[in-house]
N, C-alpha and C positions, 0 to 999 in steps of 0.2 A: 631196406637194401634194394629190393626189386623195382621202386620206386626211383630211388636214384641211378639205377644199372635204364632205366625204362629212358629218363633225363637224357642218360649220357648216351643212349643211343639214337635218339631224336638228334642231339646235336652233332654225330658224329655223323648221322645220314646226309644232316642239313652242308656240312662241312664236305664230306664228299659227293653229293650227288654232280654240284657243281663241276667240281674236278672233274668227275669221272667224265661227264658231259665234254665237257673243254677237249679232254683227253680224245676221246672217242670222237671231237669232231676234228682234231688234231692229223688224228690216224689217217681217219676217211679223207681230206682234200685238206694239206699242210701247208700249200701255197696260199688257198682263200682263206684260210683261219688267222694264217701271219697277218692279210690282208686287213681281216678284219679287226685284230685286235690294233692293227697300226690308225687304222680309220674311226677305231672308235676312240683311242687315248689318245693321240697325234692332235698338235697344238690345231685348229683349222682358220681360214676366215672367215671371218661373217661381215665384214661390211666389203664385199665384192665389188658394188656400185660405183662405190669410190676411187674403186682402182682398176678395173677388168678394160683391158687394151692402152694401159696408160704407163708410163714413166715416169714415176715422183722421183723428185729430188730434196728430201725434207734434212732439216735439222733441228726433231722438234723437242719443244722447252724441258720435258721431262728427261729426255733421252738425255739432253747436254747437261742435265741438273746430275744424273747418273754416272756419266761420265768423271764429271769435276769433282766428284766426292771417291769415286774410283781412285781418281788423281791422287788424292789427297794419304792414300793407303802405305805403310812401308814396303809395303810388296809391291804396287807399282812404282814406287822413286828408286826401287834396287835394279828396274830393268830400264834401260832405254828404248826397247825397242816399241815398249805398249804405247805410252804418250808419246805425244812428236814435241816434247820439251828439248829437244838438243836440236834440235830442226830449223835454220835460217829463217826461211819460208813462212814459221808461224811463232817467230818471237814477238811480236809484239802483243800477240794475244797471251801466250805464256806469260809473260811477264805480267799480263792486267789480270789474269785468273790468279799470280802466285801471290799478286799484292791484295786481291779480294777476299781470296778463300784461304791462302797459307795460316792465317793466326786459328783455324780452327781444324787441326790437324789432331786435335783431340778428341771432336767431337765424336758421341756415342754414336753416329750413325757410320763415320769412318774406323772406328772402334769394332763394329758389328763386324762392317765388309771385309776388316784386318783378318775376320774371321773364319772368314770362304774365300779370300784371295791369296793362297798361299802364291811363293816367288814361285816362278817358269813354271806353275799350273795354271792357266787361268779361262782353258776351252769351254769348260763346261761353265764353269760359274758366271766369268765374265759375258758370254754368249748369254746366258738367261739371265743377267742383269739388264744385256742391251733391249732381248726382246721382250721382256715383261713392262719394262716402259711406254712399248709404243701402246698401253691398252691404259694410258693414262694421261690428263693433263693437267692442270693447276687452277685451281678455282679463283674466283677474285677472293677470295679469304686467305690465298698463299697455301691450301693444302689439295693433296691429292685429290683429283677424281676421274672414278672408272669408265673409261670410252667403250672399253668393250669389243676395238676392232680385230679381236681372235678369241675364239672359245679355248681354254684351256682349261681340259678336264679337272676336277677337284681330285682325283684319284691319282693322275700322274703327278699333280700338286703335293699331295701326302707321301707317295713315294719317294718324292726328292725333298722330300722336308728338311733333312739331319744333311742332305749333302748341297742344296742349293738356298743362296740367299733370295728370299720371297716377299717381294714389294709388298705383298697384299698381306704380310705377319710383321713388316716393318714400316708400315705409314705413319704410325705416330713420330720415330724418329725419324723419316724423312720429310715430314710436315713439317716437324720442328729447325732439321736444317734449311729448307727452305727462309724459313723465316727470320731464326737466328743467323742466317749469314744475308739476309735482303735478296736471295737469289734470282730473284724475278726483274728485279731494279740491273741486275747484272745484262743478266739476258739482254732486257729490251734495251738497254744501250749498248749493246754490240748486234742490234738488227741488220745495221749497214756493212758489217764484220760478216757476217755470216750470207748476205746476200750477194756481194762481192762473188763471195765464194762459188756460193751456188751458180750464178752467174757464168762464172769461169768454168765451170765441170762443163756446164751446156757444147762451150764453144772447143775447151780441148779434147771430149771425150765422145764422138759422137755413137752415141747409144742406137740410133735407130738402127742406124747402118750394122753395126756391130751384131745387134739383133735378128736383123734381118741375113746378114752374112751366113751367119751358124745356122739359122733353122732352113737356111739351103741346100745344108751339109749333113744336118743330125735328124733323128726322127722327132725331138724333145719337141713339144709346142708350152711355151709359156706365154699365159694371159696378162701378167704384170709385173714389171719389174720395178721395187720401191728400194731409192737409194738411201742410206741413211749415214750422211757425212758429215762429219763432227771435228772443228780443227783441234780439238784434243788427239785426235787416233793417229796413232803412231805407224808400227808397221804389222796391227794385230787387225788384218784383215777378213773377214769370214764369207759363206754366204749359205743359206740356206730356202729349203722350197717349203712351200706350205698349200694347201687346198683349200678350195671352198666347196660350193654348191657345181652341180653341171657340169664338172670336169676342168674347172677353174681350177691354173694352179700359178700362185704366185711365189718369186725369187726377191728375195732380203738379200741386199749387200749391204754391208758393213764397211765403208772405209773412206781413207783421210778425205779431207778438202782440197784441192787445187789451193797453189799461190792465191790471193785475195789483189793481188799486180794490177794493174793497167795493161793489158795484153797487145791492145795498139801500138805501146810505147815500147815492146820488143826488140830488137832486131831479128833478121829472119833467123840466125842460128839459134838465139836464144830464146823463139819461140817453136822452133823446133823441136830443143829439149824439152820443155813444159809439155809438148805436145805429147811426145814419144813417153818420156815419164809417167806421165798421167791415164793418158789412154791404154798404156801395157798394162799398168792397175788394175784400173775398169775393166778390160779384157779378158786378163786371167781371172777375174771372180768370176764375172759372167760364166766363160764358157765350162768352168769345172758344172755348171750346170747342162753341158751337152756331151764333155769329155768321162765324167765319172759314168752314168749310166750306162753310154757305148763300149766301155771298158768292160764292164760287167759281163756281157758279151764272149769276151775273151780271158776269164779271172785264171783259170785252169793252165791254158798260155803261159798267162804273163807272170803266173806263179813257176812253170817248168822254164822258162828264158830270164828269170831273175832268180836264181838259186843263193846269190847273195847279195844283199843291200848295198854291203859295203864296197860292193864293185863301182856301183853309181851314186850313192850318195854320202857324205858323211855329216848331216844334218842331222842329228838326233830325232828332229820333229817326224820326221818321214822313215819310219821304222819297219816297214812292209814292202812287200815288191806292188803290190797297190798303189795306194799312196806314192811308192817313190815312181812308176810308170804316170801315172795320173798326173805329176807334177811336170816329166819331163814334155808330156804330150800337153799338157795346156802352154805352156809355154812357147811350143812347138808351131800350136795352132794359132798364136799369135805372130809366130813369123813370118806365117803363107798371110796372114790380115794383114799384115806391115806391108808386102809386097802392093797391097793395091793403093794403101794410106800414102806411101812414101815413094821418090824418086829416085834413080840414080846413085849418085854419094852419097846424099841424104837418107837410103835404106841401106848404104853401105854400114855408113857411120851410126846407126840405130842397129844393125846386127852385129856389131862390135858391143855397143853397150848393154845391146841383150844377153850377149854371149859371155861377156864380163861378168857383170851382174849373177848370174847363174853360178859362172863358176867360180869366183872370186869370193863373192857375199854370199851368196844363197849356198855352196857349199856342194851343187850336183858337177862335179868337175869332170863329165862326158856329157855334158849338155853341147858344148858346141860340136863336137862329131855326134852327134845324134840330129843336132839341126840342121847340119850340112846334109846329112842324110836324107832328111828327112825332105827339105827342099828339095834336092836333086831325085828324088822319087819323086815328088808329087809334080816335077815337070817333065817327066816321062808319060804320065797319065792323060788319054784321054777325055775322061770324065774326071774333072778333078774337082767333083761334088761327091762322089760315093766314096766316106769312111774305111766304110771294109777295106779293101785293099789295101789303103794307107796302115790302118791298124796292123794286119797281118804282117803285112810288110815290113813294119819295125818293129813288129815284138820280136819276126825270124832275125831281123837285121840284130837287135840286144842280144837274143841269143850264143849268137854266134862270134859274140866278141870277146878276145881273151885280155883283157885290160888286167892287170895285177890289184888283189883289193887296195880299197882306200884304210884302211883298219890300219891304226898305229901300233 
């Protein structure tokens, strides 16, 4: 008995001491601990070389191999908005994916994903299906293998095991669909499909500027921005940040392709659209990467001046005065960007379809008096690079509006 009481006290030590540790350094400095433990499980990169100071625009073989078998799930054919399958723009490629890969809508690896892609959940999974690809490519043998360009801890790996689907616990069935559907043979003859494309993002969505725009505005510095544009992607856009070594930190977007058109062969309205369309995309992803953290700033605010959601939005997706503030002002900051992109009628008729859009589709039906607002301050201002003021100024301006809720 003393023996076994001696066992279980060794293991109970071994079991707490850690804890206790954790805890006690928890206590003493709870900001640098949070820090530390985000730094040490937090996806990171390691092949910085490749990307630090650069703009990719990729669509690469694994991600789109991810994507198509995504497609192929009942949970994505119950939603329109994930794939761009009802979408003019990208029928013809729809149509060559549903005649390539539709007969294998049984397969055990669409089987699996049927199983972490339940209908209208798809943030988490979907999102770690996109980015565990990019740490992969296709051998000349038609199977996986590991590139390696993000360390992702084996322990955050484990913790999301039962809720996240894990490339690297399911290579054998996606080797096998690789093969069993020729997938590589797909790919490379849709080379000229997919460079089109990229092609087109270049000329409607200019990145630099965009880039440089904002970090004249926000404190944020980002070393890399890697696009990953796939004419599969619907309207399930994301984006997210990641680190490296040195203070490197790079942004992942997530989203559709531009037309694959002759952009020359235009006319000027209707490359205007293309423009305006495309570039508000790329815009709102981006700058949720300068508009979320400056938010942060003021969370206390903008929790006292949105006391109900339903005043401003009735989008289920955006369930928070966060999120629903964050949406309105990224938005917002694309309208003062429109101002210098567009002229005249031409930014007339773009803040009609921004304003639309928002409130029509997107479902925030005080978006256009929040952008009227919001314009007409920021052309009162002085320095119309300093945030703050802008910020304060519309969180008191939401405050103070008695709009009747949106709640049916």
């Amino acid at each position: 008995m003393r023996r076994i009481l001696k066992i279980t006290g060794i293991l109970l030590a071994t079991i707490l001491t850690p804890i206790l540790f954790l805890g006690g350094a928890y206590l003493i400095n709870p900001d640098g601990f949070q820090e530390k433990i985000y730094n040490t499980f937090y996806p990171q990169v390691k092949n910085t070389e490749a990307f630090a100071g650069k703009i990719t625009v990729e669509n690469p073989e694994v991600y789109e191999l991810m994507w198509i078998a995504c497609s192929l799930t009942a949970a994505f054919r119950q939603d329109d908005n994930v794939t761009s399958r009802t979408d003019e723009a990208y029928a013809d490629y729809q149509t060559a994916v549903e005649a390539h890969f539709g007969e294998f809508q049984d397969h055990p690896l669409v089987k699996k994903l049927d199983e972490y892609l339940e209908p209208k959940v798809y943030d988490l999974n979907h999102f770690a299906i996109r980015f565990q690809s990019l740490n992969y490519e296709i051998d000349t043998q038609d199977r996986l293998r590991k590139t390696g360009d993000y360390r992702i801890s084996p322990i955050l790996t484990k913790a999301f095991a039962k809720r996240v689907f894990l490339v690297s616990e399911n290579r054998q069935l996606i080797n096998d669909f690789i093969q069993t559907t020729d997938f590589t043979a797909f790919y490379e003859s849709n080379q000229d499909e997919y460079e089109a494309r990229t092609n087109n993002f270049e000329q409607l969505a200019d990145l630099p500027r965009m880039w440089e725009w904002l970090e004249a505005r926000y404190p944020n510095r980002i070393a890399s921005y890697r696009i990953l544009a796939s004419p599969m992607t619907g309207g399930f856009h994301n984006t997210a940040g990641f680190d490296g070594p040195d203070g490197f930190h790079q942004a992942l977007m997530f989203v559709s392709t531009p037309t694959n058109i002759d952009l020359s062969k235009l006319s000027d309205t209707a490359r205007i659209i293309q423009q305006y369309a495309y570039s508000r995309i790329v815009f709102t992803e981006i700058d949720h990467n300068y508009v979320n953290p400056f938010s942060e700033r003021y969370r206390q605010q903008i929790y006292a001046a949105i006391p109900d959601i339903t005043i401003w939005n009735s989008n289920g997706d955006y369930g928070n005065a966060m999120s629903t503030f964050n949406e309105y002002m990224t938005f917002g900051m694309y309208a003062l960007f429109a101002q210098e992109q567009f002229e005249g009628s031409t930014y007339d008729f773009v803040m009609q379809k921004l304003e639309s859009m928002m409130d029509d589709y997107r479902r925030f039906h005080r978006f256009p008096e929040f952008n009227q607002e919001l314009i007409r301050y920021h052309e009162t201002l002085d320095n119309k690079l300093d945030m703050a003021p802008i910020y304060e100024h519309m969180i008191d301006w939401m405050g103070k509006q008695e709009f009747a809720s949106l709640a049916k």
